[in-house]
Each structure stands twice: as C-alpha cells, then as structure tokens.
Backbone bond lengths (Angstrom), bond angles and torsions (degrees), N, CA, C in turn:
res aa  C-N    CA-C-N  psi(-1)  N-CA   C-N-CA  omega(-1)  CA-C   N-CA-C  phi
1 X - - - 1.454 - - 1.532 109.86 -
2 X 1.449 114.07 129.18 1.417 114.01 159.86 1.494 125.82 -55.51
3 X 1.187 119.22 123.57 1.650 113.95 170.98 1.723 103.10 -97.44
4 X 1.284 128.90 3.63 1.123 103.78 158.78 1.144 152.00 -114.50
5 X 2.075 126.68 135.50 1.191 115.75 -151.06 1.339 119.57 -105.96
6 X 1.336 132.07 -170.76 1.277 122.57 -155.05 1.491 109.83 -168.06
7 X 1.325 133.93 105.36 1.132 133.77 166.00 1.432 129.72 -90.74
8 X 1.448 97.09 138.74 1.974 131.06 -147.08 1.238 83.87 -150.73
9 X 1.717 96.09 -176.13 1.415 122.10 -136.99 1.587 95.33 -157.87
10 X 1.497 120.28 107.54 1.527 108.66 179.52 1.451 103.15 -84.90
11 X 1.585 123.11 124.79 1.868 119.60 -174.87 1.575 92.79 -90.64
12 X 1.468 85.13 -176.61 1.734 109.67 -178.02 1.803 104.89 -76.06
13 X 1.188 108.87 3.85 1.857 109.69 173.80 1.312 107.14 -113.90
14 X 1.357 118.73 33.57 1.373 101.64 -164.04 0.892 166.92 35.62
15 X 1.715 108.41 23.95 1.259 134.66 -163.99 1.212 96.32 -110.07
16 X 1.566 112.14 173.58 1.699 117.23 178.14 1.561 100.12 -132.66
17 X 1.384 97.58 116.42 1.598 119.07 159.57 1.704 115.78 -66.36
18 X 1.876 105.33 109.30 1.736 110.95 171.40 1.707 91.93 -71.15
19 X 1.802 106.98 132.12 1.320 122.94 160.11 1.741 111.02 -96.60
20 X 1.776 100.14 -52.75 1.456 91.11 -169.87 1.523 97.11 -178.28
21 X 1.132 124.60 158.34 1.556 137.07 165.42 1.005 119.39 -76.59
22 X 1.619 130.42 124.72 1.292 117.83 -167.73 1.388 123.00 -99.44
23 X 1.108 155.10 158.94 2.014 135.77 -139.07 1.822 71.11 -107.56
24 X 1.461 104.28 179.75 1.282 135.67 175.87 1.404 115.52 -57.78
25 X 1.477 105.32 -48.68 1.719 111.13 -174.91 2.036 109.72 -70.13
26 X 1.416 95.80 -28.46 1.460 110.86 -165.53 1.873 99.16 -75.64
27 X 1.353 86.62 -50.36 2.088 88.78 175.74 1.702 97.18 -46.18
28 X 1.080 127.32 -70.89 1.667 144.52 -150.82 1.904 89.86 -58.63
29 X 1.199 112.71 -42.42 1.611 94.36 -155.23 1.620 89.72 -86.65
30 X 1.681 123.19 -39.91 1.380 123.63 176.20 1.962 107.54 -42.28
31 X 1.189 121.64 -34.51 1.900 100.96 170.56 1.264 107.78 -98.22
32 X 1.399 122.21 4.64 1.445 105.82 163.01 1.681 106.19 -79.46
33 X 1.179 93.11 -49.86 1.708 88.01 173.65 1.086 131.01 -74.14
34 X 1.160 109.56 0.40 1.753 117.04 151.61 1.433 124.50 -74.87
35 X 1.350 95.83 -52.18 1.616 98.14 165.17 1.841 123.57 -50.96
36 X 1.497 101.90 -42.27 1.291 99.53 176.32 1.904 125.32 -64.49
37 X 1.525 100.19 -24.82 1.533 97.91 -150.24 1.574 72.51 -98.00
38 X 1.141 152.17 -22.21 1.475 145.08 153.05 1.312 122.28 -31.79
39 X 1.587 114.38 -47.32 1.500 111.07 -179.38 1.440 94.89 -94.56
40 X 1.376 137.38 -28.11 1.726 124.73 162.47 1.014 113.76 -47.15
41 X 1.534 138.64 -45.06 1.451 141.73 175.14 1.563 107.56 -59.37
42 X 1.132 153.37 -4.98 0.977 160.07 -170.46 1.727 124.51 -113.78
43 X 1.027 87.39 -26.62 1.435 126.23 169.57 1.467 114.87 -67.92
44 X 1.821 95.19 -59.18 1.760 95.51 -170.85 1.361 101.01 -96.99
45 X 1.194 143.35 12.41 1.609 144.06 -113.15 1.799 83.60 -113.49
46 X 1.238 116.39 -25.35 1.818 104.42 164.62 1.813 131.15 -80.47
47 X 1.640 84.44 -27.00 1.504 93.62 179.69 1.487 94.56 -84.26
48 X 1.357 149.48 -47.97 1.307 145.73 -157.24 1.568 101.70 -67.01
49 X 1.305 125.84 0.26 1.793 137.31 -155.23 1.761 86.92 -120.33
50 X 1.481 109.64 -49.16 1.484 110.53 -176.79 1.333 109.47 -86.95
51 X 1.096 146.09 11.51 1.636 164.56 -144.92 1.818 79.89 -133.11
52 X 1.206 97.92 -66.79 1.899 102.41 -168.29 1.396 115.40 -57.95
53 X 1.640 112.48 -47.83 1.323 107.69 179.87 1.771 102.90 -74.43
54 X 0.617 115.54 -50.27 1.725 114.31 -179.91 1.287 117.53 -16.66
55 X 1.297 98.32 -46.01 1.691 133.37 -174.29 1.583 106.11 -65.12
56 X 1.118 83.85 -63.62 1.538 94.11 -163.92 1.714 120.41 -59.06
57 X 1.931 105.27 -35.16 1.667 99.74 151.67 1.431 129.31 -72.90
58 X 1.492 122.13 -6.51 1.125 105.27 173.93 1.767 114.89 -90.25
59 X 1.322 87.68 -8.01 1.681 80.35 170.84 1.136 126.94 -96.52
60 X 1.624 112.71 -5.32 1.414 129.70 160.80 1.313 109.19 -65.21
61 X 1.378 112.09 -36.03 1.881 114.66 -179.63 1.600 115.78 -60.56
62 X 2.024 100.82 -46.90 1.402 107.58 -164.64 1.709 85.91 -59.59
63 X 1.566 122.45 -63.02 1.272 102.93 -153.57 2.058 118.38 -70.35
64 X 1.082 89.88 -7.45 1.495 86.38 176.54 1.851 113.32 -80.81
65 X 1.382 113.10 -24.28 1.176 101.15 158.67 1.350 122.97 -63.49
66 X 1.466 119.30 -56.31 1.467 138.54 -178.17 1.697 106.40 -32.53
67 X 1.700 95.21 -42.94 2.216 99.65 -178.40 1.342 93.83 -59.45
68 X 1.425 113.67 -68.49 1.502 114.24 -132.66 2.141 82.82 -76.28
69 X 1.130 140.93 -2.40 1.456 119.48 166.30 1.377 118.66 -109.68
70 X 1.670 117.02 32.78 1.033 146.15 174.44 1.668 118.90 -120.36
71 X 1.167 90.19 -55.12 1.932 95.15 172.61 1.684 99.25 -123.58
72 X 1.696 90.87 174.48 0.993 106.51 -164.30 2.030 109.43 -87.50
73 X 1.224 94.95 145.53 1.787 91.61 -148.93 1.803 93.82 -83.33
74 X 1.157 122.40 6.62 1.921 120.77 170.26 1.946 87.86 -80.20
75 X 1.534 126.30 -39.16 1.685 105.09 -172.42 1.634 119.95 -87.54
76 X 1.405 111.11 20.49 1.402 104.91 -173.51 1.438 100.07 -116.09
77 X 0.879 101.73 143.73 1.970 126.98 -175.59 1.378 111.80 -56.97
78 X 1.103 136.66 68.19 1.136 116.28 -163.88 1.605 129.32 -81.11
79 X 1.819 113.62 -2.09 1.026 134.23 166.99 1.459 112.25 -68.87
80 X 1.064 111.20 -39.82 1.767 117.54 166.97 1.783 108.44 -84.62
81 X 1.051 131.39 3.16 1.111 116.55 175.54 1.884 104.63 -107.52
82 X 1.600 111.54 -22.84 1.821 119.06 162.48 1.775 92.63 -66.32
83 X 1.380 118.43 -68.55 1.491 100.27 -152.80 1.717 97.42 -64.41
84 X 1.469 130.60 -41.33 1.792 92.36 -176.91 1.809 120.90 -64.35
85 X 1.521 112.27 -21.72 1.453 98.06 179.46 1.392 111.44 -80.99
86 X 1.111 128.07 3.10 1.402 138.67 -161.82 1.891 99.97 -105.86
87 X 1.351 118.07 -41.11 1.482 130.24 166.66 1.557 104.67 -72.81
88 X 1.632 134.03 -40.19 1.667 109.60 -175.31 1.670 84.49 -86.68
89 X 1.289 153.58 -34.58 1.744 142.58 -143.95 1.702 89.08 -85.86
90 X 1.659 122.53 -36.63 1.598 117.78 159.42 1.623 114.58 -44.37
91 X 1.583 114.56 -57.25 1.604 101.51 -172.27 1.426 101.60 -81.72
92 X 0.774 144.04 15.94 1.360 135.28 -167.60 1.636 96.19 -111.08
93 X 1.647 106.90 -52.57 1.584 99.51 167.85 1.484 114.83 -72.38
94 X 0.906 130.46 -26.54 1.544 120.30 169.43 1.006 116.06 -75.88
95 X 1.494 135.80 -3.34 1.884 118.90 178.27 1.704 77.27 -103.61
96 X 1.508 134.88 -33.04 1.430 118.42 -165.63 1.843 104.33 -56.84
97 X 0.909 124.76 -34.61 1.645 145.15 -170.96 1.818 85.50 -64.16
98 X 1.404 107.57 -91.85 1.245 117.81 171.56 1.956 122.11 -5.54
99 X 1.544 97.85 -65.56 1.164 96.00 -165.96 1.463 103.72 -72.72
100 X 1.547 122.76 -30.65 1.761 109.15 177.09 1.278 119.89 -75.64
101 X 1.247 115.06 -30.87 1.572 113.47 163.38 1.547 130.27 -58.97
102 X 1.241 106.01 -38.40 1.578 124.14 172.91 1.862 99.19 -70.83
103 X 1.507 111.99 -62.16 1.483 96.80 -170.53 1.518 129.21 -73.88
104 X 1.832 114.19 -5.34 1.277 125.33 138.68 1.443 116.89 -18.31
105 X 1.627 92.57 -91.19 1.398 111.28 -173.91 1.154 130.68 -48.91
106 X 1.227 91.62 -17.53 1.691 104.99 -176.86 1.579 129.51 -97.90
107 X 1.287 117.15 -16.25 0.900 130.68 -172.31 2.080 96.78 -103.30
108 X 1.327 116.97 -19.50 1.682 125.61 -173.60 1.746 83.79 -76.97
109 X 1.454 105.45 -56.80 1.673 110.41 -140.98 2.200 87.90 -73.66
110 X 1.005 116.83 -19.24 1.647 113.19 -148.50 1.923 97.92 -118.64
111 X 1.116 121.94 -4.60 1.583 103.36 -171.90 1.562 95.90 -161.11
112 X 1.083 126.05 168.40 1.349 135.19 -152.42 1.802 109.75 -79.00
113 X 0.886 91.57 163.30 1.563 100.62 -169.86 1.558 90.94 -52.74
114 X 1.345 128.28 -83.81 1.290 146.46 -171.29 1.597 109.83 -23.62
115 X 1.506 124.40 -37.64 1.532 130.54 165.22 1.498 111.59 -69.47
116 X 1.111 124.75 -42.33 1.243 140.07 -165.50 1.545 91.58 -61.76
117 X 1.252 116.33 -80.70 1.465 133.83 -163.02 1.474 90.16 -43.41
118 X 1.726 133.19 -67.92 1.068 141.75 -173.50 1.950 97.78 -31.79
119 X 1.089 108.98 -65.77 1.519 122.77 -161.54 1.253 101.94 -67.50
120 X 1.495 137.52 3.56 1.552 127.96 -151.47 1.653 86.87 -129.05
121 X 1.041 118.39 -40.21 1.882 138.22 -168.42 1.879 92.76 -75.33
122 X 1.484 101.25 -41.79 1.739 94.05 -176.07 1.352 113.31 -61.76
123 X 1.722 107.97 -48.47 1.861 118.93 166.97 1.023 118.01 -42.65
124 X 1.508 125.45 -52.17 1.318 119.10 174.75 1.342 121.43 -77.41
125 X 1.081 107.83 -18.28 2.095 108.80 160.56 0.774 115.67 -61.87
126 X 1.516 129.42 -57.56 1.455 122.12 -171.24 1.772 111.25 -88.67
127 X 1.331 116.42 30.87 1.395 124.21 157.39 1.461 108.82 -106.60
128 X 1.059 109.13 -17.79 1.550 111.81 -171.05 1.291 110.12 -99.77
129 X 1.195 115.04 -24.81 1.392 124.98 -172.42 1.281 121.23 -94.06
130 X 1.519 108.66 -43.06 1.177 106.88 -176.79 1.961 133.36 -120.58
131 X 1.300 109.82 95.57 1.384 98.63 -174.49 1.697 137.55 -5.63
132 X 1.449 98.15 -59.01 1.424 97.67 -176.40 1.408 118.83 -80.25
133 X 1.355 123.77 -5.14 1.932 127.72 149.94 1.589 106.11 -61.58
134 X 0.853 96.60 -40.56 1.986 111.12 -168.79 1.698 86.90 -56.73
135 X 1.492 118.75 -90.07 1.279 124.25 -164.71 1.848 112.48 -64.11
136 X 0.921 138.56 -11.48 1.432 129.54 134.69 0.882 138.85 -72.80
137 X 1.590 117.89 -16.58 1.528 113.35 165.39 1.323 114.20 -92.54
138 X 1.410 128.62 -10.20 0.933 134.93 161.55 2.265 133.69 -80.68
139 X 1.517 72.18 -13.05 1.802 93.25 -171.69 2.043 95.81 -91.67
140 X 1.497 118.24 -34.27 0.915 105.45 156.69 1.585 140.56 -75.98
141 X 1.153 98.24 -21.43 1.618 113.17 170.50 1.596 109.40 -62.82
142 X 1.165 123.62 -30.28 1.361 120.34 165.07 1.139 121.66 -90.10
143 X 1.275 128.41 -37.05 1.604 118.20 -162.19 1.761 86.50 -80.15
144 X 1.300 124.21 -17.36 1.490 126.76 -166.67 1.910 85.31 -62.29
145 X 1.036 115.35 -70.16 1.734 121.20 160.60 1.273 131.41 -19.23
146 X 1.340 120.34 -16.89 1.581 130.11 176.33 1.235 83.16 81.28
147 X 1.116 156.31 86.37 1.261 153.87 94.15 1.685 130.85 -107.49
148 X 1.410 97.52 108.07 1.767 118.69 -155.10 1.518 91.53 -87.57
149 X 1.905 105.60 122.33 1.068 130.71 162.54 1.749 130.59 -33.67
150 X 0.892 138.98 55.90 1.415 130.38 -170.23 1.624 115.21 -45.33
151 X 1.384 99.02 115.93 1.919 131.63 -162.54 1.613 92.40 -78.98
152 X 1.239 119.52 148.91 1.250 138.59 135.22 1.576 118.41 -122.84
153 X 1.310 114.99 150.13 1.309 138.68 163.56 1.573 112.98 -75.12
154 X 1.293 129.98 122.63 1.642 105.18 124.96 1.283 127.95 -133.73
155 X 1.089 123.77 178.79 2.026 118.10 -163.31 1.423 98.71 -139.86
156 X 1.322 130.78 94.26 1.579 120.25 160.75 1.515 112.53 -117.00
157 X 1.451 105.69 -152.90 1.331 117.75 -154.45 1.247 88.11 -144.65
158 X 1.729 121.30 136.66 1.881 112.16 172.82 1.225 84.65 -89.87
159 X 1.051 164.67 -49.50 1.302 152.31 -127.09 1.902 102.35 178.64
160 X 1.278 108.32 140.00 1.576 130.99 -139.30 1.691 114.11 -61.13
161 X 1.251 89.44 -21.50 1.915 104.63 177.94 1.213 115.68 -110.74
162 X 1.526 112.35 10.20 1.699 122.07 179.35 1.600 100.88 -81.50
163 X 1.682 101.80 157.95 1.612 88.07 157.70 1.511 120.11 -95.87
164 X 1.194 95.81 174.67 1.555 110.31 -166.65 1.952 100.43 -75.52
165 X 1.796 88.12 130.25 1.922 105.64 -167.86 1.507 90.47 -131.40
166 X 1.963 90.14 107.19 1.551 114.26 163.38 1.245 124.57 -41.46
167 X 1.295 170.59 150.82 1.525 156.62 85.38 1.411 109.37 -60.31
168 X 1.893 112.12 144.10 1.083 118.46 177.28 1.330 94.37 -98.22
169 X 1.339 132.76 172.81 1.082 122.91 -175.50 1.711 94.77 -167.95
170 X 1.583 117.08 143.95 1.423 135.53 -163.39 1.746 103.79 -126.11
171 X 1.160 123.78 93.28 1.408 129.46 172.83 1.173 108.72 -42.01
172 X 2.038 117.28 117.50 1.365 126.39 157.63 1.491 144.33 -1.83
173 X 1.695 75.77 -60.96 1.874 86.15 -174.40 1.815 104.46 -79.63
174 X 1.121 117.36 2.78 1.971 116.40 -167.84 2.212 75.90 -76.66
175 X 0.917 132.68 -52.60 1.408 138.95 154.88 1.541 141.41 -15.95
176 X 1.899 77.04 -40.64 1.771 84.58 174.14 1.533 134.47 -48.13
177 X 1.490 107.86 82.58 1.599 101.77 174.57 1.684 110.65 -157.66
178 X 0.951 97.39 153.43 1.617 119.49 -161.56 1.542 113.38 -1.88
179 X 1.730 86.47 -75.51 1.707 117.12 179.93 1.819 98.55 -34.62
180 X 1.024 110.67 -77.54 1.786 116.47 176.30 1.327 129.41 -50.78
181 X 1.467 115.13 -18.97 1.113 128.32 -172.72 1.952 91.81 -80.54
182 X 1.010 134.81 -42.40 1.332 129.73 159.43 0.921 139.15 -86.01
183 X 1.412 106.46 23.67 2.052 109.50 173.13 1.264 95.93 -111.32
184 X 1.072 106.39 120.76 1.455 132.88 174.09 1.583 118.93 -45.71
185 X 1.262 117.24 -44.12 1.721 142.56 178.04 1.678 100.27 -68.75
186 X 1.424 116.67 -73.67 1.217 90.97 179.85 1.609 120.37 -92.91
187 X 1.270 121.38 53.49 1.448 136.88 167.31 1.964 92.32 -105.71
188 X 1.115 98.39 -54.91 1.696 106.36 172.85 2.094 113.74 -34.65
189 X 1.621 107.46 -38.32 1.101 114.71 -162.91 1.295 106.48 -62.69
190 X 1.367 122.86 146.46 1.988 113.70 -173.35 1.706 86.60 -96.24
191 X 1.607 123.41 -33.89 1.483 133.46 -171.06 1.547 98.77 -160.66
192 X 1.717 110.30 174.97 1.354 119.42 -163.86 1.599 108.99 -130.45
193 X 1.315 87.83 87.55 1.747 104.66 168.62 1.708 122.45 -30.12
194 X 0.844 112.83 53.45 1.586 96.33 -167.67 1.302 139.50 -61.26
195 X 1.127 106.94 -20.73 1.963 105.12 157.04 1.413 111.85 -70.51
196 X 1.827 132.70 -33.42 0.928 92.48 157.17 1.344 154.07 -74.90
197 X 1.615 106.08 -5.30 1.682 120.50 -177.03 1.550 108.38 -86.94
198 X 1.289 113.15 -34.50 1.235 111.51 150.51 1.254 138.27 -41.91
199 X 1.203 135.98 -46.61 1.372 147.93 149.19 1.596 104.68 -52.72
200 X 1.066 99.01 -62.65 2.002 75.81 -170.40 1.447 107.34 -50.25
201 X 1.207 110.45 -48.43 2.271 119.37 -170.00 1.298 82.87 -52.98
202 X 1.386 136.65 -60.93 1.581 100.14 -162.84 1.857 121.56 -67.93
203 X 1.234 107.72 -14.62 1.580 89.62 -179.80 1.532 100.40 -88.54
204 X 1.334 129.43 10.60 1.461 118.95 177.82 1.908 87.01 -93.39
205 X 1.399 120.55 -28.97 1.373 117.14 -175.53 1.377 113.56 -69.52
206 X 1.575 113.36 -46.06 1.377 125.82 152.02 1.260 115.29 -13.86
207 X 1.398 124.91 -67.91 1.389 137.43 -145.15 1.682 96.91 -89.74
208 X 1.251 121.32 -25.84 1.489 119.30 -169.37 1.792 109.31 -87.29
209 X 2.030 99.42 -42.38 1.350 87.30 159.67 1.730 125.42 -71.60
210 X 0.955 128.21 0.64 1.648 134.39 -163.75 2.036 90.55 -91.75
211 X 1.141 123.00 -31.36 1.160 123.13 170.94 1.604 130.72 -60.32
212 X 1.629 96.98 -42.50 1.264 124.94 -173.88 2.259 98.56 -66.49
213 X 1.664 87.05 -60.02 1.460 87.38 172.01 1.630 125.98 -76.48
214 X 1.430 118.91 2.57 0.995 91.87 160.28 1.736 120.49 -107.99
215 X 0.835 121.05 16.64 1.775 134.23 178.33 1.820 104.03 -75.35
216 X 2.017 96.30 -45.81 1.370 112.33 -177.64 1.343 116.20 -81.90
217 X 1.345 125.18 -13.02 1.264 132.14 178.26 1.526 121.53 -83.68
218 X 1.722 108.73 -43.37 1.688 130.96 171.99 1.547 85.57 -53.36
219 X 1.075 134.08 -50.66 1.391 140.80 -160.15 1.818 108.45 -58.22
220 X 1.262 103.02 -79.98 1.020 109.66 -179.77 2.296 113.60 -129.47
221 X 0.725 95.77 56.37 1.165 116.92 -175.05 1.601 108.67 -54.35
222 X 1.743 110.11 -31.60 1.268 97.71 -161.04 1.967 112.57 -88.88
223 X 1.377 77.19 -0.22 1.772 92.68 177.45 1.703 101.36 -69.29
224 X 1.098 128.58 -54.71 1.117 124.23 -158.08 1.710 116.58 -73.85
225 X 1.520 95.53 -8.39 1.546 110.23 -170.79 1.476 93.23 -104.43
226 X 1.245 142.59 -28.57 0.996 151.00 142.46 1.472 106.03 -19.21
227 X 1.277 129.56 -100.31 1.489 141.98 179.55 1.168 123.80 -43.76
228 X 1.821 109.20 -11.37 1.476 119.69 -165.97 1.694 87.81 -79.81
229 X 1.862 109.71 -50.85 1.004 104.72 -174.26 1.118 141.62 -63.40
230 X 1.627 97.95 -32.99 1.675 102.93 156.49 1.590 125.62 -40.04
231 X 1.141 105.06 -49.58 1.579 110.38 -177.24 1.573 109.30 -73.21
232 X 1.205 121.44 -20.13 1.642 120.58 -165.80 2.071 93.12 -91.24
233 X 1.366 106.67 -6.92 1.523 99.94 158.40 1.250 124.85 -73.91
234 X 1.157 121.04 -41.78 1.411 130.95 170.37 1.616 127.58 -21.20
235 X 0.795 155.91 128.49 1.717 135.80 -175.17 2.034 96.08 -147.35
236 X 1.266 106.63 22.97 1.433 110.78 141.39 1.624 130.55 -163.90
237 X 1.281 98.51 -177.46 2.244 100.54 -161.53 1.649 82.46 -78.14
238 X 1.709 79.92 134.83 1.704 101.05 173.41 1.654 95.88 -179.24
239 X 1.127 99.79 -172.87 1.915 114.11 177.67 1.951 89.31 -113.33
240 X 1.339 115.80 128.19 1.805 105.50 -175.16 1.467 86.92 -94.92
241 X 1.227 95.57 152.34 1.622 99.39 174.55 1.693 105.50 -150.94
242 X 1.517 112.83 -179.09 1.720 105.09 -159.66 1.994 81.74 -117.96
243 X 1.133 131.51 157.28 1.380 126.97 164.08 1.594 100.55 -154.99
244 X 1.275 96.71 173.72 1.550 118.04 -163.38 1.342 102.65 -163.55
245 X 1.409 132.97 136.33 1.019 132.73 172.83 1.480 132.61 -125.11
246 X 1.477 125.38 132.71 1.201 146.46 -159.29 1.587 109.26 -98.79
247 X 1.633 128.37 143.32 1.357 115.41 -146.88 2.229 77.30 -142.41
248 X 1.495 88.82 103.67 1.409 111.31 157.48 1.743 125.38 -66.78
249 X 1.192 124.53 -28.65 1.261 131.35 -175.81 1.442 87.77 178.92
250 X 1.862 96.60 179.69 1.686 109.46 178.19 1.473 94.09 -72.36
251 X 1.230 132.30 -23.85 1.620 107.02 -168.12 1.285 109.74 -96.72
252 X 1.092 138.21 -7.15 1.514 141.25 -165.61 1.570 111.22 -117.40
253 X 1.116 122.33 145.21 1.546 122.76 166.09 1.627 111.72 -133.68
254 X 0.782 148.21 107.50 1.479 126.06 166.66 1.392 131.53 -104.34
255 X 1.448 129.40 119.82 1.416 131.47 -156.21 1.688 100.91 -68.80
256 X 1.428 105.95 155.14 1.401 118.79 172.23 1.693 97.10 -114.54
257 X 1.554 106.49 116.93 1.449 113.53 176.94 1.436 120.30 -104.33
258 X 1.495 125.80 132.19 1.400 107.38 171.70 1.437 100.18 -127.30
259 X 1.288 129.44 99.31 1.431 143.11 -162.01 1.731 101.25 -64.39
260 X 0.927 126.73 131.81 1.916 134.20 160.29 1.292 109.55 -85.58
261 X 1.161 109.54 128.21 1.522 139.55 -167.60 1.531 117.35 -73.82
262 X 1.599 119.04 68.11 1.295 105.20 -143.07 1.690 101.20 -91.11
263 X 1.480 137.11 -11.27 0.999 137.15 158.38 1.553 108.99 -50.85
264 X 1.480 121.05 -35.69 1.690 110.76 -171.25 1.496 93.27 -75.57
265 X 1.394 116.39 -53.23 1.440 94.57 179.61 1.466 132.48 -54.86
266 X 1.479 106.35 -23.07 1.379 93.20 171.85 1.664 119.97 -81.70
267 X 1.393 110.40 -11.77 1.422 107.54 173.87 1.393 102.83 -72.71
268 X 0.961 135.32 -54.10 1.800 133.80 -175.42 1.672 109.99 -52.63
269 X 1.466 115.05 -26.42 1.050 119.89 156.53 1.695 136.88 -56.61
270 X 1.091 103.05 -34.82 1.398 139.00 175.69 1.572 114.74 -70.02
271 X 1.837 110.62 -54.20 1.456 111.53 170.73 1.049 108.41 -84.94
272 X 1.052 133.34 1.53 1.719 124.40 172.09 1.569 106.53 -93.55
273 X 1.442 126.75 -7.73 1.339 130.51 -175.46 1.798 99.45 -94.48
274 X 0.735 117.93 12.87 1.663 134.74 -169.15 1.324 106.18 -112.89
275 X 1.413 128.81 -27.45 0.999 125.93 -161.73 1.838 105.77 172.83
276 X 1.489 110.28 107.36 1.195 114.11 168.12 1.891 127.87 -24.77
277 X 1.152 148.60 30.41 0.818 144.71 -178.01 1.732 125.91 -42.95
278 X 0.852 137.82 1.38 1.621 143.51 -161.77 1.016 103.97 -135.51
C-alpha cells in the first residue's frame, strides 16, 4: 500500500486536478481534522438544514416577485403559489423546532454544566426579548400541532414607477393563544410579516449556533484552519479532497478519496461573520 497522500481537486469533468503531496505531519493532522469536523458536522447538522430551508423561501420570494413583475398577476395560480410557500415555511418550522430541541440536549448531555446554563439563559433571553423569536417559536409550536397557518398575499408599489414587492403575510388570530394574548408588541401587530420575523429568528439562531462553535473551536480550532488552508490552495471549482492510492495488481490502481467538506467550511464561515467568535 502507498502511504503517500496528495491533495487535488475533483472538477465538474470528472477529472482530478494534482495540487501537491502532502509531508507526513500534514497526512496525520488531515484525519485528525477529519475526525474533528465530522463530529462538528453533527453538531451543526440542524442549523445547516435551517440555514437551507431559510434559503430556500427566500428564493421562492425573489422568484415570486420576479413572476408577478413579469406577468400579469390575474394568470398566476395563486393557490399553488400558498401551498409551495406553505410546504418550504413547514420545513423550515420543523427543522427550527428540531434544531432547539436537539441543541438543548446537546449542549446539557456534551459540555459542562456552566456552558449549558450560559446557552439555556441566552434562549430564554432572546424569547423574552425579542418579538420575532417569540412569534416563530411560537408559530412553530402550532403548526407542529396540525394547525396550518392561513397565508395572505400582498403586491404593492412604494412609489408609482417601482415594481410591484410581494409580502407574505400570516393572520394574527392563527396566534391566538395565551402566551401572546399578553405581549403587548405583538398585540400591536395589525398581521405577521413573516419573512421579516424570519430573518430576525435566524440571526438569534445564528448567535446560539456561534456558541456551540465557539466552545469547539477554543478546543481545537487549529483543525479547522488547517483544512481552511488546504482549500485556500486550490485556485479552481471542484470538491478538494486528500487521496492515496492502493495497488491491486500491475494493471490496476485504485485511489482512496476522502473529500473536504468545503460547503461546511463555508457555513462556519458564515456563523462566525455574525459574531466575532475567535
């Protein structure tokens, strides 16, 4: 067996770009830092799902504006345009559920009391504090119930030569319950903007995973800067990966690949732009 490895670049032709041979010390720390950013991926693996769906309605928004200031808004379906935002604002509230329940547990069962408490006091701050945690954590707590949000549309114009800018919008009373019935702020609400409350809940989600990574980062931090650098060799689009190759007979070779995860790094990139962590 060959022990020596070599970092490349799988392209969009399926070919593999040689970058470089990697020394002895560099092989050894590359599966430690594999091993590590494996159990980090596991870690963030609810928020990177709520990161995705997040995504995925706002690009339902860009293009649903783009129709209706393209055609005329009497020929577009608008019963099919409630049930698809109504199917991604479902996964989006169900991984949001997901990820606080999971990073609860996870943060009690995996790190010291003293983090925990820290991380448990922030959840309940930013429920207390801030409206739009309140009405998403509360908008999933119901639809989690089988009770489906009733959508409105609207389409205006800020000013007369603008184009026409959708709001989704979530009727008050789908809300009606105790907890809300005494917050003063959203008693104020006439209706419930939900892309914008959406956007705020994720940078309060932001901030809870940015905790998680930075406990794991003080830890082993230098792994992740490690792999960063690997990839910042690269100087074209591909997936980089580390290989080594194993020799079946004289005619055959077959590579051993262990691909680097360069979307996770760029998500960790992303929650650290949220908040100084390092």
């Amino acid at each position: 067996m060959c022990e020596d490895y070599y970092l490349n670049v799988l392209q969009e032709n399926n070919t593999f770009k040689f970058i470089r041979k990697l020394t002895t010390d560099e092989k050894e720390r590359f599966f430690k830092a594999k091993k590590f950013m494996h159990k980090l991926n596991v870690k963030l693996l609810f928020f990177r799902i709520v990161d995705h769906d997040y995504n995925e309605l706002k690009k339902f928004e860009i293009k649903y504006n783009e129709q209706i200031n393209s055609h005329s808004l009497s020929t577009l379906d608008e019963n099919a345009v409630i049930f698809e935002f109504t199917r991604l604002l479902h996964n989006y509230l169900s991984t949001v559920n997901l990820f606080l329940n999971q990073y609860q547990a996870n943060v009690k069962r995996d790190y010291e009391d003293e983090l925990f408490i820290e991380y448990d006091e922030l959840r309940k701050d930013f429920y207390t504090e801030n409206l739009s945690y309140r009405i998403i954590y509360e908008l999933q707590n119901e639809e989690r119930h089988s009770r489906i949000p009733s959508v409105k549309i609207k389409a205006k114009r800020k000013y007369f030569m603008d184009p026409l800018e959708a709001k989704f919008y979530i009727k008050k009373e789908y809300l009606n319950i105790n907890r809300l019935k005494k917050d003063e702020e959203f008693m104020d609400l006439e209706e419930i903007d939900i892309y914008e409350h959406m956007e705020n809940m994720n940078s309060y989600l932001f901030e809870l995973a940015s905790r998680i990574l930075k406990f794991e980062l003080d830890l082993h931090g230098e792994y992740y800067d490690f792999l960063k650098g690997l990839i910042g060799e690269i100087d074209v689009e591909g997936r980089p990966c580390v290989m080594n190759y194993t020799e079946f007979d004289e005619n055959t070779i077959k590579p051993t690949i262990s691909f680097i995860d360069k979307r996770f790094i760029e998500l960790i990139d992303k929650i650290k732009k949220y908040k100084d962590i390092i």
